[in-house]
Backbone bond lengths (Angstrom), bond angles and torsions (degrees), N, CA, C in turn:
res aa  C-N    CA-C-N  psi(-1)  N-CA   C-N-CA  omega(-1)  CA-C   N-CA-C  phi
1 X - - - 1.463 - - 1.517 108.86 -
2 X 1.446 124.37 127.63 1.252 128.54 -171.77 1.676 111.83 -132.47
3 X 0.994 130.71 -145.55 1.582 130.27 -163.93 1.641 83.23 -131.76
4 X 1.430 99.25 163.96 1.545 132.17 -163.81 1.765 111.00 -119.36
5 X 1.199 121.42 111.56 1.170 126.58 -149.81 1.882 86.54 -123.30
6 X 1.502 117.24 104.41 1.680 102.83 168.91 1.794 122.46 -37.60
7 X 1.730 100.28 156.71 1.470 85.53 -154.95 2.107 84.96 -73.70
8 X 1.784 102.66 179.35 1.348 99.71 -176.14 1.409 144.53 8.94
9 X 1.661 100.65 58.48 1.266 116.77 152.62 1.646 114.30 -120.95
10 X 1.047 130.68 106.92 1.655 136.00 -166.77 1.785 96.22 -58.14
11 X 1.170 123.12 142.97 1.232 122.27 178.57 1.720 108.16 -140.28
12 X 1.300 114.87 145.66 1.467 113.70 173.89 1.398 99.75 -95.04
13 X 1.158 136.91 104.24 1.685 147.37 149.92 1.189 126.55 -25.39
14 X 1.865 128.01 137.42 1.308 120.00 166.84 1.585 116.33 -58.43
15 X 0.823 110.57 157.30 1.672 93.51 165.85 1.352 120.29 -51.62
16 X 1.311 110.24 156.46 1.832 116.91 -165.50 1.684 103.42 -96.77
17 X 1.177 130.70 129.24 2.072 121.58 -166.93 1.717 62.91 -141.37
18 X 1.475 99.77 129.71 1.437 122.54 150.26 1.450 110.42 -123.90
19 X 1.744 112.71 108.74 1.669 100.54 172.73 1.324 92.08 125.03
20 X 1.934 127.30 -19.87 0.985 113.17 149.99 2.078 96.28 116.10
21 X 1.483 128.30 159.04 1.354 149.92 -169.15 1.833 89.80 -24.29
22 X 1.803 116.28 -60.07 1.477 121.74 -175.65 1.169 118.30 -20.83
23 X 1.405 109.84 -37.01 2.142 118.63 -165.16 1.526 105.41 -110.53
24 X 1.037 119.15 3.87 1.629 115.68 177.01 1.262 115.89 -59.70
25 X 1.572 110.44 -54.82 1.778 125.87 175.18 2.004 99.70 -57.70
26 X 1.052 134.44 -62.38 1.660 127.18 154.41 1.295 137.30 8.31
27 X 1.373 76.15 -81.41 2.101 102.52 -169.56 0.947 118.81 -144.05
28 X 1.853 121.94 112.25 2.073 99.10 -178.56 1.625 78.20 -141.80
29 X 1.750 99.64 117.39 1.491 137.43 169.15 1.203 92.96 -81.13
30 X 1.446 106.56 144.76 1.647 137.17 -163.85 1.927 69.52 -131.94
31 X 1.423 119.77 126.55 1.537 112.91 136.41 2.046 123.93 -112.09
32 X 0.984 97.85 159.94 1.861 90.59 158.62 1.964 107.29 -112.56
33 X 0.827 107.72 113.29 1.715 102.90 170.22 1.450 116.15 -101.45
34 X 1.634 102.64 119.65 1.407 119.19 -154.04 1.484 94.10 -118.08
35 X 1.367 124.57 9.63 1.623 120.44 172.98 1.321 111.09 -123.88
36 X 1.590 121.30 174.07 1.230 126.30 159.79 1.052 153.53 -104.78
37 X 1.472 152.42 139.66 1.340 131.35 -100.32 2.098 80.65 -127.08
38 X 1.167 106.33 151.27 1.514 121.75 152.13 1.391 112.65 -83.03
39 X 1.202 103.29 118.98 2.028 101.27 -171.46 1.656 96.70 -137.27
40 X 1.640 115.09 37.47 1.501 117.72 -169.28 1.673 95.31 -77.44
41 X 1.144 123.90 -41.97 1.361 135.18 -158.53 1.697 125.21 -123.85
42 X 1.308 148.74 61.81 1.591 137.11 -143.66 1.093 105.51 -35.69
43 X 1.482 109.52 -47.20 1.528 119.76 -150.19 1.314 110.42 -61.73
44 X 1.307 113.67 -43.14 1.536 112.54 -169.40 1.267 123.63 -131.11
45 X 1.148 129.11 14.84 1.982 147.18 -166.05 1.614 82.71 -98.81
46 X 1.349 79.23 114.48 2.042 101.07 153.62 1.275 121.30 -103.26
47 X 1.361 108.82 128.78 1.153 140.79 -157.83 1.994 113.45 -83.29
48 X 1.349 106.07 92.93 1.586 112.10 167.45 1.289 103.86 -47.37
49 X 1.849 105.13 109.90 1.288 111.03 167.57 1.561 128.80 -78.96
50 X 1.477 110.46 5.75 1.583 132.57 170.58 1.404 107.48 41.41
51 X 1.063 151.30 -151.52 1.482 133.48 -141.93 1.526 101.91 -136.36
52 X 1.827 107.31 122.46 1.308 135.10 -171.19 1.720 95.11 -76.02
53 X 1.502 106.55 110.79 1.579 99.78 175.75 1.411 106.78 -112.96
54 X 1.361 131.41 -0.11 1.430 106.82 176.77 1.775 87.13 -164.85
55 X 1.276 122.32 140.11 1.556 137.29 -168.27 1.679 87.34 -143.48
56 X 1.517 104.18 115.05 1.299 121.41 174.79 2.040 99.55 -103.31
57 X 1.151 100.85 130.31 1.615 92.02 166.03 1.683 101.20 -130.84
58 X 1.766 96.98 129.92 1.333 109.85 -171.25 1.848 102.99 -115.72
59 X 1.171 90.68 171.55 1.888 101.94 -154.79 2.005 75.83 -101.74
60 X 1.481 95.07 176.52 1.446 110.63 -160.35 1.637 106.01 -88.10
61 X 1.449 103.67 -9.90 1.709 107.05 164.91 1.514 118.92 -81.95
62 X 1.459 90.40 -19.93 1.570 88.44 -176.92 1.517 142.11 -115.16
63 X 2.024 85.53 23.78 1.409 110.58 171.16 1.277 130.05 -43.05
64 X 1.413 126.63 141.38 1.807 117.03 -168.01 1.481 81.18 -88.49
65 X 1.590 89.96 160.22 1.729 131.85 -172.77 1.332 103.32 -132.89
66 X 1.550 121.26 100.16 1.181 137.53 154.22 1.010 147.47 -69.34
67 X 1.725 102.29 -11.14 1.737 122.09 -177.09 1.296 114.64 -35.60
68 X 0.925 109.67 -21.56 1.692 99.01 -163.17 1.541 115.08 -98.65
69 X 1.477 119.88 27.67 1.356 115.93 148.00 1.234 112.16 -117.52
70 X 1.178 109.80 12.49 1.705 98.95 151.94 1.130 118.81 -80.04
71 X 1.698 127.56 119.87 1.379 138.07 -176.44 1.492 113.46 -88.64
72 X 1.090 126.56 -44.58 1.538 112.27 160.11 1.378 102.25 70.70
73 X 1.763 106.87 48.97 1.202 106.13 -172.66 1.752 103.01 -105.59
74 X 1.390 140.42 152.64 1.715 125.61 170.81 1.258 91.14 -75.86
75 X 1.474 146.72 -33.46 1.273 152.23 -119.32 1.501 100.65 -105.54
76 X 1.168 89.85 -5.78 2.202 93.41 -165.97 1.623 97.99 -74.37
77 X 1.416 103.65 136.43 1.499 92.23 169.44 1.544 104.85 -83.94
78 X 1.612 111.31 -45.65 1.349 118.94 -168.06 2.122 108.25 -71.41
79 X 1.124 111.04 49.88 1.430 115.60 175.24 1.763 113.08 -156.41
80 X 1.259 90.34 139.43 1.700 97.28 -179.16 1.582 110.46 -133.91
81 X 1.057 98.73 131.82 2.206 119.04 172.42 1.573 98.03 114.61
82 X 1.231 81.99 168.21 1.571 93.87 -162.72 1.488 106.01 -68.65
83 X 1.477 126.24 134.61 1.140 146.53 142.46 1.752 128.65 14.51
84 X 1.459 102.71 -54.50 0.547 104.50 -129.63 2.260 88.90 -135.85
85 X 1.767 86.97 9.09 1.553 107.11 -172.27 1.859 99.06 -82.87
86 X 1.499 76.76 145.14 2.062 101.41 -166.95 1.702 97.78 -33.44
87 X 1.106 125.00 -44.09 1.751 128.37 -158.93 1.314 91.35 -130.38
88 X 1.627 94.72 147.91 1.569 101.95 -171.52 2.081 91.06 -139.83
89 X 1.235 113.88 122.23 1.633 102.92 -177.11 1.674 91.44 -99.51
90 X 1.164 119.71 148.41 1.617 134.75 145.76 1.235 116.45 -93.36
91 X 1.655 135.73 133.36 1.305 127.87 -163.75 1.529 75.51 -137.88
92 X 1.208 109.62 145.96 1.407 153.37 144.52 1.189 137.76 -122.03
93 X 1.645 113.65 115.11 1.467 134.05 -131.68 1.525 101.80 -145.67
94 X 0.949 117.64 166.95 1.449 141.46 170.03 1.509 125.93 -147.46
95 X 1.344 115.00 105.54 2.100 118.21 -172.58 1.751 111.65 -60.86
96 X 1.667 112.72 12.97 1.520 106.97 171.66 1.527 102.45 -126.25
97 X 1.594 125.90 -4.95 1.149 113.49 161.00 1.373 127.60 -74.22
98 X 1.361 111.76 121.55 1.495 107.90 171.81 1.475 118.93 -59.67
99 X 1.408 135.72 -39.08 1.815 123.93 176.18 1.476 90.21 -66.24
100 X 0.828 161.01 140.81 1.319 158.32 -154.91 1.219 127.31 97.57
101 X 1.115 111.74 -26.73 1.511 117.21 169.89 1.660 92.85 -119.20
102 X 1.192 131.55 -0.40 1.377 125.21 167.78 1.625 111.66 -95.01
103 X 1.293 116.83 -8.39 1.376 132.84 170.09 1.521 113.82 -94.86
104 X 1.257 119.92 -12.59 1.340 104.40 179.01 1.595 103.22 -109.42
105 X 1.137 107.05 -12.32 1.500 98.87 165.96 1.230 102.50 -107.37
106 X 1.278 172.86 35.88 1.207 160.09 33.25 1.380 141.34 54.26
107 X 1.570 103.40 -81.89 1.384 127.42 -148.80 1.589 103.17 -150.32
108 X 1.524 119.02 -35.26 1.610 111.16 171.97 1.615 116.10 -81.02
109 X 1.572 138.30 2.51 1.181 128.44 125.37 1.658 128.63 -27.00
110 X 0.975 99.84 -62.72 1.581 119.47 -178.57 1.485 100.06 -59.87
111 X 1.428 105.21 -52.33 1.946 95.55 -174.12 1.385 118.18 -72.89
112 X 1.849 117.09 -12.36 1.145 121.88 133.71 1.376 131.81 -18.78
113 X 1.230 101.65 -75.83 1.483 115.30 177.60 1.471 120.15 -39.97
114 X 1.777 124.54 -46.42 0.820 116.54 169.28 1.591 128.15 -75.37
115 X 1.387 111.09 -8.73 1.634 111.03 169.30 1.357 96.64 -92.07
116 X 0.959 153.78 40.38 1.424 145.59 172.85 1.497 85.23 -120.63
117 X 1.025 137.09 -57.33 1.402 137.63 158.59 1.386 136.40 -36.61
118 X 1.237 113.70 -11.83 1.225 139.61 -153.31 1.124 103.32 28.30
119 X 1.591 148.12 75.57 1.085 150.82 107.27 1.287 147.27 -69.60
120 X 1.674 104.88 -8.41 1.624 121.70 169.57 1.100 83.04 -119.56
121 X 1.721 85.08 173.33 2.008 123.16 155.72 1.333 99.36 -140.45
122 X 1.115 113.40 144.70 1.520 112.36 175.75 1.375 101.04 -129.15
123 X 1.707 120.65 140.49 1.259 115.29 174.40 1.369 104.33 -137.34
124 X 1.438 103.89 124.24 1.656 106.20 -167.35 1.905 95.55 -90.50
125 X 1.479 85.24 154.52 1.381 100.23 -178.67 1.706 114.27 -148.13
126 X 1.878 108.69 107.89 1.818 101.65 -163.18 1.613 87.66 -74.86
127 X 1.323 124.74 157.39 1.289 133.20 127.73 1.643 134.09 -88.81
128 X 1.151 103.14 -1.69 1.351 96.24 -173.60 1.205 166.16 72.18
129 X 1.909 110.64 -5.15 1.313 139.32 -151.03 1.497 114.71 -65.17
130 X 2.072 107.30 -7.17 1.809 99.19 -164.25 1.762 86.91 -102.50
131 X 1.371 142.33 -2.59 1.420 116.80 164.58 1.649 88.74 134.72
132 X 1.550 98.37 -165.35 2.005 105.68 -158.26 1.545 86.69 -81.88
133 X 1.636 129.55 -7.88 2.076 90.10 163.74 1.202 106.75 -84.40
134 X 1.537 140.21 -34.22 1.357 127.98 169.57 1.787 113.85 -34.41
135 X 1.787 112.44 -28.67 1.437 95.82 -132.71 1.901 85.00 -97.58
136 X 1.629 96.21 -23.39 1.573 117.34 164.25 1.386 131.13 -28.95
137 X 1.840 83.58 -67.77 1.636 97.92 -173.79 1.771 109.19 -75.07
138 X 1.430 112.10 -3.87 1.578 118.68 -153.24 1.513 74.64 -83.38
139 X 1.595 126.86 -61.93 1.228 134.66 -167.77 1.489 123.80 -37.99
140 X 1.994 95.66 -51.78 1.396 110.34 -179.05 1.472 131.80 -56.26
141 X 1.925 86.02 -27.71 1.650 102.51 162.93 1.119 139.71 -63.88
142 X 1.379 100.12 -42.67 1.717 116.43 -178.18 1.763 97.45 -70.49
143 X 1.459 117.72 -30.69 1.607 110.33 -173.30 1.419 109.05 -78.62
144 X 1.537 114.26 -22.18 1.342 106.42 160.28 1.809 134.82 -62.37
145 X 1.512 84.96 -26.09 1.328 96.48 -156.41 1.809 97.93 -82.81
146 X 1.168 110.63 -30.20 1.220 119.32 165.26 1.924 118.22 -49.22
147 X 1.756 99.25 -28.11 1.630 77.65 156.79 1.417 97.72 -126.08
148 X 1.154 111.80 83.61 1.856 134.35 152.14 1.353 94.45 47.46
149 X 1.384 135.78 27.88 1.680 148.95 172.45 1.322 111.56 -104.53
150 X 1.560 125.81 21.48 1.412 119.15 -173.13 1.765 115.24 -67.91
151 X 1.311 105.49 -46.47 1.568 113.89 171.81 1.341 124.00 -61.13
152 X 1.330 120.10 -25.95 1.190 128.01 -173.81 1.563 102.75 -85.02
153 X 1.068 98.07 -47.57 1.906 101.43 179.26 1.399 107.07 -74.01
154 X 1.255 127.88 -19.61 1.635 130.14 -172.85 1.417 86.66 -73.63
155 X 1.534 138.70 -84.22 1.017 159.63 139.36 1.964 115.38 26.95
156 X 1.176 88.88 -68.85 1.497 99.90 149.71 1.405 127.30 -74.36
157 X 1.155 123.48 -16.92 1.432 107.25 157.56 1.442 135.77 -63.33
158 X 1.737 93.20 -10.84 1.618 103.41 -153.24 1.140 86.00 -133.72
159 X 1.844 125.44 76.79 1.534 113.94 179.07 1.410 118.44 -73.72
160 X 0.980 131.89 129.27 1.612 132.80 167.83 1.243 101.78 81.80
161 X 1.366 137.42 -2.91 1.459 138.69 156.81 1.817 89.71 110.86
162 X 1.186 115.34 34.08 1.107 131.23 159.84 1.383 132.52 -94.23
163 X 1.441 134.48 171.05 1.980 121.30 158.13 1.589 99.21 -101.84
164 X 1.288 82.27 175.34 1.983 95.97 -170.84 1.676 97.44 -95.86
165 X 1.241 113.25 150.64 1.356 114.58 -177.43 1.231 92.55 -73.88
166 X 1.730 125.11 148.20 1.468 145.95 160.88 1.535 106.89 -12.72
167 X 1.221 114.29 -60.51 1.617 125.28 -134.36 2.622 79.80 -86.38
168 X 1.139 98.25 -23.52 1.513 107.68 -176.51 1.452 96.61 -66.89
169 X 0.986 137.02 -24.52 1.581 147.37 -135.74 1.288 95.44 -122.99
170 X 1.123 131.01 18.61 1.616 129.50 -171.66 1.563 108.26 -102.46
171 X 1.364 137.47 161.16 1.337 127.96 -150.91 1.947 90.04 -92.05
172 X 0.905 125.17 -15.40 1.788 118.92 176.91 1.501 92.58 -72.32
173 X 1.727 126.34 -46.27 1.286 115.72 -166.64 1.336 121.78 -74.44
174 X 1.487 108.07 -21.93 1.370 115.58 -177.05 1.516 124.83 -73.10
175 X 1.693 100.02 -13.43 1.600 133.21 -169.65 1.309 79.81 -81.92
176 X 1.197 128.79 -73.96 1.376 123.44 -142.31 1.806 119.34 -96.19
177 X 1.523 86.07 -6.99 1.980 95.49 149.21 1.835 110.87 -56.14
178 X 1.412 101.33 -50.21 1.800 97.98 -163.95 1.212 101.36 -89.33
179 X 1.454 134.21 -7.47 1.029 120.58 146.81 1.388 128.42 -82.82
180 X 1.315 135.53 0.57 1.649 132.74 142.26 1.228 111.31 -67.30
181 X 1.456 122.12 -15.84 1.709 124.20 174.85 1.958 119.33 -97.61
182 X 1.526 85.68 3.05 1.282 87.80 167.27 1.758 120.48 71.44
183 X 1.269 92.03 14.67 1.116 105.67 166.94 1.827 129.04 -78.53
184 X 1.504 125.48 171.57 1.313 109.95 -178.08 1.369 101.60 -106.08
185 X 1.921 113.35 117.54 1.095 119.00 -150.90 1.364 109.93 -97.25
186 X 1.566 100.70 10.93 2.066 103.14 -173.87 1.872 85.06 -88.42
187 X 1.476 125.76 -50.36 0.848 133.66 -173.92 1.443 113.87 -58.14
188 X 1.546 119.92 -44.15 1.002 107.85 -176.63 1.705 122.75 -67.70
189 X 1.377 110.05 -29.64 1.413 138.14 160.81 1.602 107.48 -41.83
190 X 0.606 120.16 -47.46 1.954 135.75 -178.29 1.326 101.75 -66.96
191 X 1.411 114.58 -67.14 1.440 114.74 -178.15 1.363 123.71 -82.03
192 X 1.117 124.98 35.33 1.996 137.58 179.12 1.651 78.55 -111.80
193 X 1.434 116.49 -65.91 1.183 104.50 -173.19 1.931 131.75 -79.78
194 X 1.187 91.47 25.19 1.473 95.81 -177.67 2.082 113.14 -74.51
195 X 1.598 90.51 149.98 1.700 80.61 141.78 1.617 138.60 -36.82
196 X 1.532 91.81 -55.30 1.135 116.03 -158.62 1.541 101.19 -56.03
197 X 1.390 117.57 -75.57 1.216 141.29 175.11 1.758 112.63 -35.80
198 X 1.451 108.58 -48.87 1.605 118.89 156.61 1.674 103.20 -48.96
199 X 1.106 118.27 -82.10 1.463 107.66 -155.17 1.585 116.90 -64.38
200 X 1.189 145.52 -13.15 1.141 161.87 146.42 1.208 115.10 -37.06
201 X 1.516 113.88 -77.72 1.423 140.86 171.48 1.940 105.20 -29.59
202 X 1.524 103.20 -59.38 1.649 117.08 -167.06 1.577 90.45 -72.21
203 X 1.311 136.35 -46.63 1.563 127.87 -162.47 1.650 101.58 -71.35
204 X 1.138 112.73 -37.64 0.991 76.47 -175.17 2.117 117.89 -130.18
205 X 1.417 88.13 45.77 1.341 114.55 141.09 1.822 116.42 -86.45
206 X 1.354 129.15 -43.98 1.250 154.74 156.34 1.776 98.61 -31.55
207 X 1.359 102.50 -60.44 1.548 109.21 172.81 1.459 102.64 -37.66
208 X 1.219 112.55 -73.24 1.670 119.47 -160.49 2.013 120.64 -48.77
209 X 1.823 77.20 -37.45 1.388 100.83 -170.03 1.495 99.68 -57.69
210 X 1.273 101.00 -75.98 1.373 120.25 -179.01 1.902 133.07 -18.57
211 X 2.019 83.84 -24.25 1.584 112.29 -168.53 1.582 95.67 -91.24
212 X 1.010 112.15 -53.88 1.819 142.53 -173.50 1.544 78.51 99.22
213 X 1.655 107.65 100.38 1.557 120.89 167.40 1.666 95.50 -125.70
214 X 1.575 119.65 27.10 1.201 112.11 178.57 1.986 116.98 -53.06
215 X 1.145 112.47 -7.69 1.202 96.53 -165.31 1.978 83.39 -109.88
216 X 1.222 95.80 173.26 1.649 103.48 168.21 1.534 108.25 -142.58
217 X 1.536 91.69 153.73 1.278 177.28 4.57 1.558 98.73 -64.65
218 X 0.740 148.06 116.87 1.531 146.48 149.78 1.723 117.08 -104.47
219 X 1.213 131.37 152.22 1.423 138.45 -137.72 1.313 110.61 -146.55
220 X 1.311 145.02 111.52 1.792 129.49 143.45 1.203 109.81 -118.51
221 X 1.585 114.46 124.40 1.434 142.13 -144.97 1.328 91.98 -138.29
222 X 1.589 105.12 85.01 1.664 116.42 171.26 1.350 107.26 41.17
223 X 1.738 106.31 53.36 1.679 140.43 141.27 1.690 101.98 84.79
224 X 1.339 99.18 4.84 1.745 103.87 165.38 1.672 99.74 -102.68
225 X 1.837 105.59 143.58 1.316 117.69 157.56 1.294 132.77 -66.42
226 X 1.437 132.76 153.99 1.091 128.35 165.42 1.830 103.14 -166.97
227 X 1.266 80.89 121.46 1.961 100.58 -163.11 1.379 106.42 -104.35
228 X 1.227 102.88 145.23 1.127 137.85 -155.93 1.735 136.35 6.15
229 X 1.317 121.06 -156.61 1.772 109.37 -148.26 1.291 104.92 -84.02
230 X 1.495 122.09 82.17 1.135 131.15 166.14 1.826 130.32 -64.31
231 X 1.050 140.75 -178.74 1.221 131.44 162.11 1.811 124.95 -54.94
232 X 1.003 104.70 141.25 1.137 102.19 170.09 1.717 136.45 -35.74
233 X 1.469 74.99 -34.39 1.923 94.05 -166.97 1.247 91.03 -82.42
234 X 1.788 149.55 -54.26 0.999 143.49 147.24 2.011 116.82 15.50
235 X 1.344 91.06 -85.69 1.912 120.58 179.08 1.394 95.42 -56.43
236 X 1.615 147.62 -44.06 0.936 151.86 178.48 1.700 122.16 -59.46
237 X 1.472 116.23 -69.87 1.177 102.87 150.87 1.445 135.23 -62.54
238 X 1.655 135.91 -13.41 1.263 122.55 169.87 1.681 98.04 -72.49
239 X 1.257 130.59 -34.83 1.215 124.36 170.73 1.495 136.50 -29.62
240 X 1.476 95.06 -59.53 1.722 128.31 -165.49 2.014 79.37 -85.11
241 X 1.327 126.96 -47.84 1.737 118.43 -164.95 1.566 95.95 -61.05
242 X 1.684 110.31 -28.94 1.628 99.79 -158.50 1.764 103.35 -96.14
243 X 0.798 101.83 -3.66 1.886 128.26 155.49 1.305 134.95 -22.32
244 X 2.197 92.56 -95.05 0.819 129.31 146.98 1.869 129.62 -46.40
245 X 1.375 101.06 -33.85 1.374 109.00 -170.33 1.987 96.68 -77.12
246 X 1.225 112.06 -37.06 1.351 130.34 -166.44 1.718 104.33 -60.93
247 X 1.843 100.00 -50.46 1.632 96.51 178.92 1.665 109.57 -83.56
248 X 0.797 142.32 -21.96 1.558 137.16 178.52 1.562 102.74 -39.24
């Protein structure tokens, strides 16, 4: 299981960590992906790795440091665990990639687990890369999240650990998602179209950009990368490494 790159858009990649935070200091692959991906099925579509043009290998001093899009804000709607917990993950996502919705029903249970603990924070962050229903549903989220319904509506975006077909993703459907969530849907209607909801939405798509998180699932796990929808056990030990690394 790997990350979902829209078809023909060339993207510069986080670095690639297979095995989890341990191999970052190792090996950190730079790719360009110049093909397009089969994303009919999560479970089982293999992913055209299209043509490797430049493999940087850096020494363990000269590991990249990502910390700094962790915001570590209380104020975030779109973030959960305490503030102020040993490991902090940044997720960068997209509501039309399928590994992405095969990762949140997956493997973000489990990262549950560790914010129930207060040992994570997780702060989701859409980028947006499949077009205006990505940029839709990104909106519809943040207007949920505005009434403390962000998980629940994320959740529902991704039924059965699936994406919603296009035509689901339309601003009548997105109305009447938060209204199966019981949400107040005049309000929620107001705030899709807000400033507010605009400028939020763009920063921190900008975030992703800024990273080259063009592809999704993309990851910074206490300011190290780790790309796309890997196994569970993967996210688990970089967890428990960024942990351990935290109490030393």
């Amino acid at each position: 299981m790997t990350q979902h790159t829209p078809a023909g858009r060339p993207a510069w990649l986080l670095p690639l960590i297979v095995g989890g935070i341990a191999l970052i200091g190792i090996v950190v692959a730079y790719f360009v992906i110049s093909s397009s991906f089969d994303a009919t099925d999560a479970s089982d579509s293999n992913q055209d790795d299209g043509d490797v043009v430049d493999v940087v290998e850096q020494d363990e001093d000269d590991q990249i440091d990502l910390s700094h899009v962790e915001q570590r804000d209380a104020e975030d709607p779109l973030a959960i665990g305490p503030v102020d917990a040993p490991v902090t993950m940044v997720v960068f996502s997209d509501y039309q990639c399928p590994f992405c919705a095969t990762w949140s029903a997956d493997t973000l249970p489990t990262m549950m687990d560790y914010v129930d603990d207060d040992q994570l924070r997780i702060e989701w962050r859409d980028v947006n890369v499949f077009g205006p229903e990505s940029e839709r549903a990104s909106k519809a989220a943040y207007a949920a999240a505005l009434q403390d319904s962000f998980w629940e509506y994320h959740d529902a975006l991704y039924p059965d650990g699936d994406i919603r077909d296009p035509e689901q993703l339309s601003e009548d459907a997105l109305v009447d998602l938060a209204a199966d969530l019981d949400l107040d849907t005049d309000e929620f209607a107001d705030d899709m179209h807000s400033d507010t909801v605009e400028q939020h939405t763009q920063e921190n798509q900008q975030l992703g950009m800024d990273i080259g998180a063009y592809s999704t699932p993309a990851f910074v796990l206490n300011g190290e990368p780790l790309l796309g929808a890997q196994p569970t056990d993967v996210f688990v030990d970089a967890v428990d490494d960024a942990l351990a690394t935290a109490q030393d």
